[in-house]
VMD Tcl script that draws the C-alpha trace (Angstrom):
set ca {
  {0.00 0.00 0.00}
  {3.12 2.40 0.29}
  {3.70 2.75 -3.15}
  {0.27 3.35 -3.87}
  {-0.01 6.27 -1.35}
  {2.47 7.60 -2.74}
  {1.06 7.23 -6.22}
  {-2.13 8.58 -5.35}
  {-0.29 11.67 -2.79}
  {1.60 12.59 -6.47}
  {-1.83 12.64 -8.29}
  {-3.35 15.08 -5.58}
  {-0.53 17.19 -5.45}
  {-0.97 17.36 -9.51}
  {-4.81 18.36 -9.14}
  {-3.45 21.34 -6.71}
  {-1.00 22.47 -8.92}
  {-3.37 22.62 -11.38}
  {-5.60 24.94 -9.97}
  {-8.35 22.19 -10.08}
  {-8.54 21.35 -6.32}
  {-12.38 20.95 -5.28}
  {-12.80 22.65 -1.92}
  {-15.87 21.92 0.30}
  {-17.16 24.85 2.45}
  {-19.07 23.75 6.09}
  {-22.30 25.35 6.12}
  {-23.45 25.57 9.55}
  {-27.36 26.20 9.18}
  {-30.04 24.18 6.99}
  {-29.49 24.76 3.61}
  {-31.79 28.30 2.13}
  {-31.37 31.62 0.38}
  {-29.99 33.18 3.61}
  {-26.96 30.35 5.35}
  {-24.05 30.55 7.72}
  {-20.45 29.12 7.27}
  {-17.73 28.97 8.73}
  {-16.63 32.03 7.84}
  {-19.44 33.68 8.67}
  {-22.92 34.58 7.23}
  {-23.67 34.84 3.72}
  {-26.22 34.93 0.68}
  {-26.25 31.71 -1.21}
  {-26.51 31.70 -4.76}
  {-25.13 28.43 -5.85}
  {-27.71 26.03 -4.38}
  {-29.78 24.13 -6.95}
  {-32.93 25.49 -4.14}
  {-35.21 26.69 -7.14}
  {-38.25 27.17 -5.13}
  {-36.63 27.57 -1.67}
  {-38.38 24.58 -0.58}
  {-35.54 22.83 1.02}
  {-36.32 24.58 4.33}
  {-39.79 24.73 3.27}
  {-41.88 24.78 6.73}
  {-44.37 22.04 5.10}
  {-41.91 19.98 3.97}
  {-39.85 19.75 7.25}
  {-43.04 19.03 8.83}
  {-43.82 15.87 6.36}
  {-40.63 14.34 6.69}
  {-40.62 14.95 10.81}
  {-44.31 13.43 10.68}
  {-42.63 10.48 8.13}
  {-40.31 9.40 10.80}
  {-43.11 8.13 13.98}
  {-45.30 6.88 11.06}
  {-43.18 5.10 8.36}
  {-39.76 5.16 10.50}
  {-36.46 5.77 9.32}
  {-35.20 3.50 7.27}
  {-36.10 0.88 4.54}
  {-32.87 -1.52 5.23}
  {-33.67 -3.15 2.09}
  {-34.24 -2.99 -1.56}
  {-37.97 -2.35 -3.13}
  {-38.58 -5.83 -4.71}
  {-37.63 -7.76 -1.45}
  {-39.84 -5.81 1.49}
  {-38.88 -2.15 0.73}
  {-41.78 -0.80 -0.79}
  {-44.26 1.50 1.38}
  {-47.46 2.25 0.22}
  {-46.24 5.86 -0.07}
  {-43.94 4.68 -2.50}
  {-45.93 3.88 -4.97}
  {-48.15 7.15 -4.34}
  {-45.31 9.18 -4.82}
  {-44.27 7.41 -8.34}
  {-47.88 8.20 -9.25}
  {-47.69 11.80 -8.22}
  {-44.69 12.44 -10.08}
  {-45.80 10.73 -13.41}
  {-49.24 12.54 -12.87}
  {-47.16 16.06 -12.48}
  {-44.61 15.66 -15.31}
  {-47.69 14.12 -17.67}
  {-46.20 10.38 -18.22}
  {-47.95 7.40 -17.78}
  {-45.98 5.77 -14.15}
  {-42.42 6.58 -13.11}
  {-39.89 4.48 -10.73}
  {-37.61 6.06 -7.99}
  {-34.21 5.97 -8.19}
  {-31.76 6.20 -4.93}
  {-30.50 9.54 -7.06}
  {-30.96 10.66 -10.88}
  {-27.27 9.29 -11.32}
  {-28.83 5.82 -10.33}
  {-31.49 6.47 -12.69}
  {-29.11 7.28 -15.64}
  {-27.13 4.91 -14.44}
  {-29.65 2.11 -14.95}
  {-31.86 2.52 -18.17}
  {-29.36 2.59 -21.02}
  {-28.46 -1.10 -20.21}
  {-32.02 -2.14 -19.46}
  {-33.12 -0.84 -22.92}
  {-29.96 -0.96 -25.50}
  {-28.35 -3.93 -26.54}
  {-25.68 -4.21 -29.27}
  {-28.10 -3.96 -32.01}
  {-29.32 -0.86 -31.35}
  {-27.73 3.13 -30.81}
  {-27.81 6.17 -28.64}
  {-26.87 9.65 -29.76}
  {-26.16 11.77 -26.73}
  {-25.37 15.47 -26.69}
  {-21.47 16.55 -26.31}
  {-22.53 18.52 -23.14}
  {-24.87 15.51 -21.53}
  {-24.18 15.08 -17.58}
  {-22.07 12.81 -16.79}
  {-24.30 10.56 -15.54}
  {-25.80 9.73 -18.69}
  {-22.39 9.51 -20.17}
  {-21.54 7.18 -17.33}
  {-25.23 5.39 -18.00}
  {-24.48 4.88 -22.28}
  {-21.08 2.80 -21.20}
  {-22.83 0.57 -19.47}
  {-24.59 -0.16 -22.26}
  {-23.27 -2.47 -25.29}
  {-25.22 0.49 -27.72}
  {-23.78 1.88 -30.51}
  {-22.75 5.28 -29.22}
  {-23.08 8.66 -31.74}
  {-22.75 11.95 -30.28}
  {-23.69 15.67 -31.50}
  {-23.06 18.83 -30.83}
  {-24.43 20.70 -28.23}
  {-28.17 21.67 -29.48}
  {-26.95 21.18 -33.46}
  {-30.11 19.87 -35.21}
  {-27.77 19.36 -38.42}
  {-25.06 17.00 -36.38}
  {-28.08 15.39 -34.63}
  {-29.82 14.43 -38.00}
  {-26.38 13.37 -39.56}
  {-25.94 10.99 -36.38}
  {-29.33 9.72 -36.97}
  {-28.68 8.85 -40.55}
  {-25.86 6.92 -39.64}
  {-27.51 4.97 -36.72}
  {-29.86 4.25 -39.38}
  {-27.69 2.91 -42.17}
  {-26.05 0.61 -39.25}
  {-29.68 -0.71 -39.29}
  {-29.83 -0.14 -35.67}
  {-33.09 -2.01 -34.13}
  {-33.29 0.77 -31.76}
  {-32.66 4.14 -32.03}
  {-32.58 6.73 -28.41}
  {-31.84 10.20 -28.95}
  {-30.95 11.44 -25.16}
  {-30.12 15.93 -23.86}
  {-30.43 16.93 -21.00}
  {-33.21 19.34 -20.92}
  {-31.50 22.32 -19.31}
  {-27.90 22.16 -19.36}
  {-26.37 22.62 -15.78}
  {-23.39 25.21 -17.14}
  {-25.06 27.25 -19.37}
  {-28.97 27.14 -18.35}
  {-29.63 26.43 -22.01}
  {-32.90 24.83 -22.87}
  {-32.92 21.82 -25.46}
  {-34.72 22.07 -28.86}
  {-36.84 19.52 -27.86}
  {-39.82 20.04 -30.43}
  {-37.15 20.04 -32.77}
  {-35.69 17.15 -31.53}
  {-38.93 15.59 -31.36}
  {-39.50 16.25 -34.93}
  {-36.25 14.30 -35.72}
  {-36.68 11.40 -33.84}
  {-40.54 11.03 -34.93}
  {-38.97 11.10 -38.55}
  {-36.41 8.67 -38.04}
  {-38.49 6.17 -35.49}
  {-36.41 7.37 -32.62}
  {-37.53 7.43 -29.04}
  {-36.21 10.67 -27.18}
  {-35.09 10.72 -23.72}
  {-34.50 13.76 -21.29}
  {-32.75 14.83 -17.76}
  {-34.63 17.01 -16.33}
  {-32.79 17.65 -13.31}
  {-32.37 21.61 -13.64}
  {-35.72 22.05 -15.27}
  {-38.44 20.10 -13.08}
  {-40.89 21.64 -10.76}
  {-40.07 25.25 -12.15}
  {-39.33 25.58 -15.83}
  {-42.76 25.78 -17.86}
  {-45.78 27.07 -17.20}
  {-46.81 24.83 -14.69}
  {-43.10 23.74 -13.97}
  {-43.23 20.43 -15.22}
  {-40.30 20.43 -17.10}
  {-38.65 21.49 -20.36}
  {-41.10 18.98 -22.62}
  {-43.90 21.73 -20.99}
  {-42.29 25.08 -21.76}
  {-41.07 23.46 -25.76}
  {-44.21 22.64 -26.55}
  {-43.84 18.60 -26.42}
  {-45.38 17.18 -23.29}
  {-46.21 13.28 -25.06}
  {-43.67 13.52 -27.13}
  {-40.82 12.88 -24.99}
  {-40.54 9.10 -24.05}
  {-38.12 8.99 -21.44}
  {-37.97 11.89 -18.63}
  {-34.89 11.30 -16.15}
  {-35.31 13.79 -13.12}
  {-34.41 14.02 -9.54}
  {-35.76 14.79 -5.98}
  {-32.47 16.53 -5.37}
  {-33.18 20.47 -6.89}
  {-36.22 22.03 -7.39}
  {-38.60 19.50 -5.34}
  {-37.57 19.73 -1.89}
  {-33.60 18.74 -2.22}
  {-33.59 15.94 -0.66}
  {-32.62 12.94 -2.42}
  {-33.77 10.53 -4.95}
  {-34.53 10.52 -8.08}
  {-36.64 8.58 -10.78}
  {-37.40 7.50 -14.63}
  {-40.51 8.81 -15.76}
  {-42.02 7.29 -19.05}
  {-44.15 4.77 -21.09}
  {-45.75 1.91 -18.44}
  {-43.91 -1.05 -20.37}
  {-40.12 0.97 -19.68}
  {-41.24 1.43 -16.06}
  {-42.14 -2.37 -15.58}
  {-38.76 -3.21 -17.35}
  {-36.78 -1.27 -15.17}
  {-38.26 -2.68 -12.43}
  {-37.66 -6.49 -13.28}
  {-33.63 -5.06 -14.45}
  {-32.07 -1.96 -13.97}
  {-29.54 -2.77 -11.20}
  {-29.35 0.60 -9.58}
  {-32.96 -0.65 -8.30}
  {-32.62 -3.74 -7.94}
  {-29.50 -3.73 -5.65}
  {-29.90 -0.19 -3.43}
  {-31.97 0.27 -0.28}
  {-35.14 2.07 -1.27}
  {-35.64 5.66 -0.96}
  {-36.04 6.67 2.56}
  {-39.27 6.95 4.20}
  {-38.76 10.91 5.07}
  {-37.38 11.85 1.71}
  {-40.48 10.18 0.29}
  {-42.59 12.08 2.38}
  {-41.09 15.38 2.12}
  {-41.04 14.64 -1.56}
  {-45.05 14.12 -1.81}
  {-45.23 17.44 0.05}
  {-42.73 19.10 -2.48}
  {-44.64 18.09 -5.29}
  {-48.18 19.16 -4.11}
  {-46.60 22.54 -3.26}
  {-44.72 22.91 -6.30}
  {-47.81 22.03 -8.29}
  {-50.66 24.33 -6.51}
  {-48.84 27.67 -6.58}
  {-47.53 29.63 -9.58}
  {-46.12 32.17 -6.92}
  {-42.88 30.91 -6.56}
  {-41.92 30.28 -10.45}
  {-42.68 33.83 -11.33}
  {-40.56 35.42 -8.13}
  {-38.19 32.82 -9.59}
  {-38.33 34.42 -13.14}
  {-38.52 37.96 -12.01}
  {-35.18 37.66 -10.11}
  {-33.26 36.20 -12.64}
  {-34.72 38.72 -15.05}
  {-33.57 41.66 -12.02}
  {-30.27 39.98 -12.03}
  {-29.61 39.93 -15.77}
  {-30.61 43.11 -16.03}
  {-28.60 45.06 -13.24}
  {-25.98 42.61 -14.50}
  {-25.79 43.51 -18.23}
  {-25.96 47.44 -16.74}
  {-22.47 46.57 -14.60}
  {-20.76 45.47 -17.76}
  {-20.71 41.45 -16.78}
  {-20.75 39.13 -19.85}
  {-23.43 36.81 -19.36}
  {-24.80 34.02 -21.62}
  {-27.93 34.69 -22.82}
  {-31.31 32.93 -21.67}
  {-34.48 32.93 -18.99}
  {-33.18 30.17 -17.20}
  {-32.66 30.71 -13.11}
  {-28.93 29.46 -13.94}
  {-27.34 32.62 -15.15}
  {-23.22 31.93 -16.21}
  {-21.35 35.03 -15.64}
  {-18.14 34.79 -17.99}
  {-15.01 35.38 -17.57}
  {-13.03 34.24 -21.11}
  {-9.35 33.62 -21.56}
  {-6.22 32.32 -20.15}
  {-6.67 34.05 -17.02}
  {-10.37 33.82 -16.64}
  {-10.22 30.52 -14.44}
  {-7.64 32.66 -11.58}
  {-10.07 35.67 -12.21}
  {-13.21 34.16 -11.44}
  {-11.80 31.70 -8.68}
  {-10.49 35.37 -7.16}
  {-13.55 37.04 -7.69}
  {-15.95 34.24 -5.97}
  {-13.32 34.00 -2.84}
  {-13.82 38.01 -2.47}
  {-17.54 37.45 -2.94}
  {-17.58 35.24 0.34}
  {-15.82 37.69 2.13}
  {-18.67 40.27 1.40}
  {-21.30 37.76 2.52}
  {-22.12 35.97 -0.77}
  {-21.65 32.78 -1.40}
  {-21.47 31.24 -5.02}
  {-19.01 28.69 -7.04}
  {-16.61 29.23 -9.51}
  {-16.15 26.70 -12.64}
  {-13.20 26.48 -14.44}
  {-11.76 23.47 -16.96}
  {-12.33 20.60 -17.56}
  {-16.14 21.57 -15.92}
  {-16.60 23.95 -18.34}
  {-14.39 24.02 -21.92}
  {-10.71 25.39 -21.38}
  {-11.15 29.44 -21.76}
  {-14.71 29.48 -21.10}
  {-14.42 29.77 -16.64}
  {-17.35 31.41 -15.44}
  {-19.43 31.94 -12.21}
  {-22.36 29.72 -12.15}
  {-24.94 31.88 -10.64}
  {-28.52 30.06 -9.52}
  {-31.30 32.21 -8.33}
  {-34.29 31.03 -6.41}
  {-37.90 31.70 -5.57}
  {-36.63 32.21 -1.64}
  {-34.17 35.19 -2.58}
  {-35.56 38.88 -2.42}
  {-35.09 41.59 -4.74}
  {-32.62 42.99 -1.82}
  {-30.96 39.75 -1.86}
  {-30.38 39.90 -5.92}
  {-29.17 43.45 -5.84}
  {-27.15 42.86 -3.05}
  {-25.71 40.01 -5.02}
  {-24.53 42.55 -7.98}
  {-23.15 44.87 -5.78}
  {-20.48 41.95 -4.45}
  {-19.68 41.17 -7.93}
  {-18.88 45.14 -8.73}
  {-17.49 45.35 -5.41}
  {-15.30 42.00 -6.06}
  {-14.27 42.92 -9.21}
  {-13.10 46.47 -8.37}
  {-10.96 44.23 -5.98}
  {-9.18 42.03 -7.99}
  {-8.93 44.08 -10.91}
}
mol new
graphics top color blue
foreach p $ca { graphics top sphere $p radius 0.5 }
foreach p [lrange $ca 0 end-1] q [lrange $ca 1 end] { graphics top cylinder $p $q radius 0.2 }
display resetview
């Protein structure tokens, strides 16, 4: 084991040189829009807390009521004795609220990812992912024996030129899989383009929702609502872990006969503990909240629109879009020590976010990832700007 300590010290000490050490601050309070750390108190705008319900008073009080009536634990997996009756409600609720026809939890969306591909490609058939997929579903398509295409991010040409070729391999199956929002650049998918692709090659389409449920739409069900394709989508991957509630947990949402196969053979399932009792419970809650109000997705929109704006005024270069993930650039060799600079002298001035350098993001391209959320106030948000002017002016 000596050598390999040393192996692995000499890797670590690689990482550090490189700038690309990941650093974990303590937060001492629940997670929300307002937290504490250890170096003090700050605003948080890097949780992905869409609709502040993670400290949600309703939501605390569902799990807390979850523990003296369903206990605490499931201490085994679903198909064995690990199934509540709330189980199954919630799988109902969420394929009700995202418009599919059942769904299946997942210990996390990663699970999920993790455990379709395999259950529904074999050799003879292909997936064509997008270059900027998460990794979990790049993670998911090796563990399939699938043909693999990929196309550029959002490039309906590349996409139908990858679908051509799936087709002359006379692939028995084709899956076209995006995530719906991308995580680094709050991009939406074309998804009714998409949809029109894959309908004219006999394609089925599947889509991570992860940064788009329970807020993005209308009615916040997801991407497939706010492109104009709720039925068209085949496939919705999603999690518990954002938007609803933050817990944990995630799940496949889709046609009944992928459900039923995933149950009988995606391993993730088959071979983890099943989602906790509280986490279901708070989930539920989550949902019913996120689905009855409107409130909190248009405070949600109106401070990212706020923060764009006052933004844009400052002189920040920001990628364009509506989505509550707003990137704020900063290009160039030096843009990774800039931005790393910039969010340490943020936290100093009571405002917490993250920045992303490569290989997160492509080499040159560093940015601050910032994430609004329905809990924030427009004090918060312009307090928020005035630490990036302030931080700025700082490092120069």
């Amino acid at each position: 084991m000596y050598g390999v300590k040393e192996q692995l010290r000499a890797e670590l000490a690689q990482i550090e040189a490189d700038g690309l050490t990941k650093k974990e601050r303590l937060i001492t309070t629940p997670q929300s829009s307002h937290i504490a750390t250890t170096q003090g108190e700050a605003l948080n705008f890097c949780a992905n807390n869409y609709l502040g319900l993670a400290d949600h008073p309703e939501i605390v009080g569902a799990a807390r009521d979850a523990l003296d009536e369903w206990g605490f634990g499931m201490a085994s997996v679903r198909f064995i004795c690990g199934t509540q009756t709330q189980h199954r409600d919630l799988e109902r609720a969420i394929a009700d609220f995202v418009g599919t026809e059942d769904s299946i939890l997942f210990p996390s969306c990663f699970d999920a990812n993790g455990g379709i591909f395999e259950v529904l490609l074999g050799a003879e058939d292909a997936v064509i992912s997008d270059e900027l997929n998460h990794a979990s579903i790049i993670d998911g398509v090796r563990l399939s024996k699938a043909r693999r295409f990929r196309y550029q991010n959002r490039d309906l040409d590349d996409l139908r030129a990858q679908l051509e070729a799936a087709r002359e391999g006379e692939a028995r199956r084709i899956l076209i899989v995006t995530d719906g929002a991308f995580s680094m650049d709050g991009y939406l998918a074309p998804l009714a383009q998409i949809c029109d692709l894959a309908e004219e090659f006999g394609a089925m389409v599947m889509v991570d929702d992860s940064h788009a449920t329970g807020f993005v739409g209308e009615k916040g069900r997801g991407s497939h609502e706010a492109c104009g394709v709720m039925g068209r989508v085949d496939i919705i991957t999603s999690t518990l872990g954002k938007a609803l509630g933050g817990g944990s947990g995630g799940f496949v949402a889709a046609h009944q006969e992928v459900v039923d196969l995933l149950k009988q053979r995606a391993r993730p399932y088959l071979f983890s503990n099943a989602v906790a009792p509280t986490v279901v419970a708070g989930s539920l809650k989550a949902i019913q909240l996120a689905r009855d109000s409107d409130e909190p997705r248009r405070v949600l929109r109106r401070n990212a629109e706020l923060f764009r704006q006052l933004m844009t005024e400052a002189g920040f270069e920001l990628l364009p879009g509506e989505h509550a993930i707003v990137p704020v650039m900063f290009p160039g060799e030096d843009g990774a020590r800039t931005a790393s600079q910039i969010a340490d002298a943020m936290l100093v001035k009571g405002v917490y976010v993250i920045a992303f350098s490569y290989p997160v993001v492509p080499r040159g391209r560093a940015r601050i990832r910032v994430q609004l959320s329905a809990a924030h106030s427009e004090d918060d948000v312009r307090a928020c700007v005035d630490a990036f002017i302030a931080a700025r002016d700082e490092v120069g």
